[in-house]
N, C-alpha and C positions, 0 to 999 in steps of 0.2 A: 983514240978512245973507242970506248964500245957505244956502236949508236944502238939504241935500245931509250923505251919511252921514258919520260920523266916519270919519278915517283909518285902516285894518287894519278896515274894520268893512264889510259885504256885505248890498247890496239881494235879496233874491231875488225877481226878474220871474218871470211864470208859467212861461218856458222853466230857467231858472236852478233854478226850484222841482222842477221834474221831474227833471230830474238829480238832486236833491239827494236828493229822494222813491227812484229806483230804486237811488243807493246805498245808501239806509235797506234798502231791500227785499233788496238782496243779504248786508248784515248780519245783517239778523236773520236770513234764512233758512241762513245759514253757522252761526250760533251756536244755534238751532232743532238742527236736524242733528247735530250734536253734544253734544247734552244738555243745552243752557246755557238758563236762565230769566232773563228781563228784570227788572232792579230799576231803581230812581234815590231819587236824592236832592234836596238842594235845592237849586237854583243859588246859593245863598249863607248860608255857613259864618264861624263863627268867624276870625279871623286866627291864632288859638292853633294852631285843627288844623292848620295848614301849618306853623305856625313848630316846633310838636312832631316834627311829619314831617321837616322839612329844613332844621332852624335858621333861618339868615336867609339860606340858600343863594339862596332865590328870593323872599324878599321885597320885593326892589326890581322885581320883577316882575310884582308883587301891584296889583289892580285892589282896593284897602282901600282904606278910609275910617271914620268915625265913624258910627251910626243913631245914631236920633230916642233912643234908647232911652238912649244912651253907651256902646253896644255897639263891640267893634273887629272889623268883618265884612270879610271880603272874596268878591269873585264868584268862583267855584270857577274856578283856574287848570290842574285836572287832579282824577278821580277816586278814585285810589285812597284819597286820606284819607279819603271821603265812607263809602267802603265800607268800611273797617277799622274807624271808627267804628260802622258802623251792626252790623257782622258779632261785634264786641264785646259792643254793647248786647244778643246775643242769640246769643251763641258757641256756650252748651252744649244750647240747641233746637233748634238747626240742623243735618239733617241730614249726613255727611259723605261721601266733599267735595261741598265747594258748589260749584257751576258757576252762576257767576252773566255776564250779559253788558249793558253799557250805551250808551247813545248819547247822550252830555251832549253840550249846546253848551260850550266853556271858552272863557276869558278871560284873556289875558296883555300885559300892558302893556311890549311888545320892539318892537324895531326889525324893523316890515313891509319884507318881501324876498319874490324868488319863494319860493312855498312856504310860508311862514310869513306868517300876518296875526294879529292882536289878539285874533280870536276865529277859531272852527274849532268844528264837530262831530266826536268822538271814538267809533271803538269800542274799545269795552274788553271783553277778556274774561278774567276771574281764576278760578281754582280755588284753593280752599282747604281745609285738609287734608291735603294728599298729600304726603309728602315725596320720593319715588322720582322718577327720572326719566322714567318713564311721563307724568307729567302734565304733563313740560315739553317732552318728543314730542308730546301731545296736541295741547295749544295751539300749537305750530310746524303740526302735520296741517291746525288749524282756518283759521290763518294763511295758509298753503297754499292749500285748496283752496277758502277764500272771495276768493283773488285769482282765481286760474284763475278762479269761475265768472264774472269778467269779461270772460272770452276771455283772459286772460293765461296764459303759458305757461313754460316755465322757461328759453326764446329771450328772453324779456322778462324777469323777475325771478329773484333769488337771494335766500336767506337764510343771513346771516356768522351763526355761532355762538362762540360762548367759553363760558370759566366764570371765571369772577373768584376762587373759591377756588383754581385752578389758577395762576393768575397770580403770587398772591400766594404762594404753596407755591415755585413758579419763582422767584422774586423770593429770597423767603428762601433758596434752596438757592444763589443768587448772594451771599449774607449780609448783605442788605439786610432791614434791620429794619421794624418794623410801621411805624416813626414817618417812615422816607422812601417808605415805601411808597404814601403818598397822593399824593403829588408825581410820581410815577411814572403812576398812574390819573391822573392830572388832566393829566398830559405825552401819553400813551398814547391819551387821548381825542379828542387834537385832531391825532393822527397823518396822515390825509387834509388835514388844514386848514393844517396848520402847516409850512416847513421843516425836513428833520430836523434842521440846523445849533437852530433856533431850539428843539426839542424838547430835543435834548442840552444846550444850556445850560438850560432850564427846571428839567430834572432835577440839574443840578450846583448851580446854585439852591434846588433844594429840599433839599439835604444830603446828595448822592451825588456820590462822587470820578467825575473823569473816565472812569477805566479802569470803573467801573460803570455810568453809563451807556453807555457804548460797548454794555456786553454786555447789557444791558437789550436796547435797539434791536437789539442782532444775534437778538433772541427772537422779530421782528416782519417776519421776512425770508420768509416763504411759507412756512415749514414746515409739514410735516402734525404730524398726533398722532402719529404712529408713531416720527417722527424725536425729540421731542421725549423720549417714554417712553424711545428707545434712550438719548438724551443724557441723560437725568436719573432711571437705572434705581435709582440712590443712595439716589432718596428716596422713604421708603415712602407720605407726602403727595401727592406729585406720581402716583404707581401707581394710590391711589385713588381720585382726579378721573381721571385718564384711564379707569379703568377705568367710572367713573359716564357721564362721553362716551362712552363705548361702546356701553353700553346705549341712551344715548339715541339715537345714529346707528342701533345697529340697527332699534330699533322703528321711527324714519324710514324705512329700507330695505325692512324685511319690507311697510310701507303703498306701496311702490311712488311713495316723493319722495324718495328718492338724488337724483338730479340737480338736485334744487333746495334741498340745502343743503351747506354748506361750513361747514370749520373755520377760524376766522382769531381766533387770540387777539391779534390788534388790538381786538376790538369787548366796549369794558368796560359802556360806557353811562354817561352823564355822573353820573347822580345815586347819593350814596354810600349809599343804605338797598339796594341789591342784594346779594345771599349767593351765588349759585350761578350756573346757565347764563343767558347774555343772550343775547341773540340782534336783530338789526335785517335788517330789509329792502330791499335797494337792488334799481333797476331796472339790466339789463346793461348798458348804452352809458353808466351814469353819469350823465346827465344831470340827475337831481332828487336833491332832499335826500333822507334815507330815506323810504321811505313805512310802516315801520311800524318798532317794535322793543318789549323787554320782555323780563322775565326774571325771576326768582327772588325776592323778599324775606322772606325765614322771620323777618323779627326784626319788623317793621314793627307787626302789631297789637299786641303787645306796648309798643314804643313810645305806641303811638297810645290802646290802651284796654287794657291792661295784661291782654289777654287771648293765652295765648299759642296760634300756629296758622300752621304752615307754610302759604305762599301762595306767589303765582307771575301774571303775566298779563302782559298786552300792549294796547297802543294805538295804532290804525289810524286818520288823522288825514284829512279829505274833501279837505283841498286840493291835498296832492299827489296822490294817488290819483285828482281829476279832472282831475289836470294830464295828469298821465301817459295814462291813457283817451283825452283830445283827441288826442296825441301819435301815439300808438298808434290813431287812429282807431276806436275801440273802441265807442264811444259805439252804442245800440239807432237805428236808423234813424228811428224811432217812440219819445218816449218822452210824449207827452200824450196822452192817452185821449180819442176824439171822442166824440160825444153817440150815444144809440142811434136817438133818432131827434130829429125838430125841427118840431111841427107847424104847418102852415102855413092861415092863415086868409084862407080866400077872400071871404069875407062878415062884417062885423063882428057882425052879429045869432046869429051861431053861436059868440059868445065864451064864454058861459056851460056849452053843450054842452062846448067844448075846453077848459074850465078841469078839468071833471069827467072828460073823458078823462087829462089828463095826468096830475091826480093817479092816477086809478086805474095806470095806466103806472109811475108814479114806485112805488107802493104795492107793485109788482108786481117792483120793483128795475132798473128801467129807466134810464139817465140821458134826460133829457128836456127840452126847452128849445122857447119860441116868443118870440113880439114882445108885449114888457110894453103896447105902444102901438097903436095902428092906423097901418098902413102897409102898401104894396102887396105885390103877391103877389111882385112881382120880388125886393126888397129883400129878405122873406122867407127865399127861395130862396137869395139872396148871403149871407143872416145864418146858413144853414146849412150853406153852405159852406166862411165861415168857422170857424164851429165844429167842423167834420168830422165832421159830421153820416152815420151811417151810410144812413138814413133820413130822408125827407120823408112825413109822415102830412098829406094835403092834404082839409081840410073844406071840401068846397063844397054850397050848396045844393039841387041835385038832385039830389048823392047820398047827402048829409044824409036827404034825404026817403024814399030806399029804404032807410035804416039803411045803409048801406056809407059808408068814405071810401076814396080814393087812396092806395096805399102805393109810394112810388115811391123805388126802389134809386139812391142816387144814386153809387155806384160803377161800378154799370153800365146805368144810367141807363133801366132796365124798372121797367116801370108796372101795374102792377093795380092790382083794385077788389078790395078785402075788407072784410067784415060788421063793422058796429063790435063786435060782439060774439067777434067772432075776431080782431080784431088783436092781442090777448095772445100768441095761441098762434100769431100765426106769426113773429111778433118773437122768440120764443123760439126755434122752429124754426130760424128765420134766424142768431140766435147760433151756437147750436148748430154750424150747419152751417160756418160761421164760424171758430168755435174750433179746427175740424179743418183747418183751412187753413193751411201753412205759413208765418210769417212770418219776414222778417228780423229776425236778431240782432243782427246788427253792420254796421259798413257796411267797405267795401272794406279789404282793408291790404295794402298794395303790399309 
């Protein structure tokens, strides 16, 4: 048969890898910045901790099977259980809050489309402890300003906010009870996806008269908070979720990201263990799935390790967020690192000399590279410019014999002779001088 990857599932070639590499680098340095510390877990958990998390909501989406063991595992489909569990085993040690941040590969056995495949790298970042809404401004701040340092702008992304306590507060002041209220979240979810004829029957399906759906849907018409507080001034419920948005939008304001969030209590979030503000990330023109979302679950470690502790987070998923980047022409001009230098062997009898130089280069933190084999000077010269090579260190033997070799700039193509005992120092120099050179960020955007 043809080996070739499973379907939903991704080769990473060297260029492919380097992308993959500088969206790592912009995660962590977003979640760095904000006080967050890296943890992880193990790519493969119980079947139980997911089924405790979310019944059998997402079991048929579950990458389980049997171990050698007669264990029932499955490959972790999403983080958060990983972390409840582990934040459990060690609740009342742990400083508070926790600001923790991850970068798991996940695995989910769905139907590959744009945007979605089988597996995906994830960041996550959760705070736990904090009940206020300060820490779910935080993580929207963190959300934020780790898209921007893509070159993204708030011309390209937005972030829809809700709160599902509000929803349901509105819900009941319509006198729809807790037990049609789920029918309603799971209607309300698929509000973009679905015709509202087909929503409104969903909802009359799930056990609300006509005349209440109608007024559900009429709750999903653009209103701000403002209109909604005047229209539902009745309920002292619905007063203090809006007054909790409040907070949370100012602390967004006072950081100077107004414009890049918005109220839309359309956005519940599919999965039912969320308590409070959700929030997702779509890009303006619409064009991709969300590229991130997250929100509230104060009940979850409880569930999960019966340790109880408000939490909150969010996860940032590589594939749309590189789709997006292409789109947007975003992508660093440069993102594979050439060699520092690539020494070239004019004479094979001086191989022994250039093994002991490169280590000492390499030793010295250099990257550095030559020809495993004998072969001409030319080939040499093409094998480092394929590698991008900053540098050619050329040992020949008459200048082997005065201790010098050639150090020759292959960017702008000058040549000297320096002491083998000083090419350390002016390779670093060269860096150096290097490093103060402006490069491109991004490539063009029309």
């Amino acid at each position: 048969m043809d080996l070739v990857s499973l379907p939903g599932f991704r080769d990473f070639f060297p260029e492919e890898a380097a992308r993959r590499a500088y969206i790592f680098s912009k995660w962590r340095d977003a979640a760095e910045r904000y006080g967050f510390v890296l943890y992880d877990g193990p790519p493969l958990e119980t079947t139980e901790l997911y089924r405790r998390k979310s019944g059998d909501e997402l079991i048929g989406q579950l990458y389980c099977f049997e171990d050698k063991g007669g264990r029932e595992v499955t490959l972790r489909p999403e983080m958060t259980p990983s972390l409840a569990r582990m934040v459990a085993s060690r609740g009342t040690s742990l400083p508070k809050p926790i600001k923790w941040f991850s970068i798991p590969q996940l695995f989910r056995y769905e139907r590959q489309q744009r945007g979605r495949l089988r597996e995906h790298f994830q960041f996550n970042c959760d705070i736990l402890g904090e009940a206020g809404p300060a820490a779910d401004a935080e993580l929207v701040a963190l959300l934020v300003d780790c898209l921007c340092s893509f070159g993204l702008t708030e011309k390209d992304i937005w972030v829809r906010v809700s709160d599902r306590p509000l929803l349901a507060a509105l819900l009941e002041a319509l006198g729809i009870k807790a037990d049609g209220q789920k029918a309603v979240f799971q209607a309300v979810d698929k509000l973009t996806r679905e015709p509202t004829e087909k929503i409104h029957a969903n909802m009359v399906a799930g056990g609300l008269t006509a005349e209440q759906a109608t007024k559900v849907l009429s709750l999903f018409d653009g209103r701000k908070l403002m209109d909604i507080a005047s229209e539902f001034d009745g309920s002292k419920t619905v007063c203090d979720r809006i007054l909790v948005l409040q907070q949370f939008f100012g602390i967004l304001d006072a950081m100077g990201l107004a414009s890049y969030v918005e109220f839309d209590l359309g956005i519940v979030r599919g999965l039912a263990y969320y308590t409070g503000i959700v929030f997702e990330v779509f890009d303006r023109k619409g064009e991709f799935r969300a590229i991130s979302g997250g929100g509230r679950y104060d009940n979850l470690l409880k569930t999960i390790g019966g340790f109880d502790l408000p939490a909150l987070g969010f996860g940032m998923g590589d594939v749309v967020l590189g789709e997006l980047l292409t789109e947007r022409k975003l992508w660093p001009a440069k993102l594979m690192k050439g060699l520092d230098a690539y020494l070239v062997l004019v004479d094979e009898k001086l191989r022994l000399p250039m093994l002991a130089l490169a280590h000492q280069l390499r030793s010295t933190g250099f990257s550095v590279d030559y020809g495993l084999s004998e072969t001409n000077v030319g080939k040499q010269f093409k094998a480092a410019s394929q590698k991008e090579s900053r540098f050619a260190v050329v040992l020949g033997p008459d200048e082997w014999k005065r201790g010098m070799v050639k150090l020759k700039n292959l960017m702008t193509r000058d040549e000297i002779e320096v002491g083998v005992e000083g090419i350390v120092k002016r390779l670093q120099e060269s860096r150096l001088s290097h490093s103060t050179m402006p490069e491109p960020i991004s490539q063009h955007r029309d």
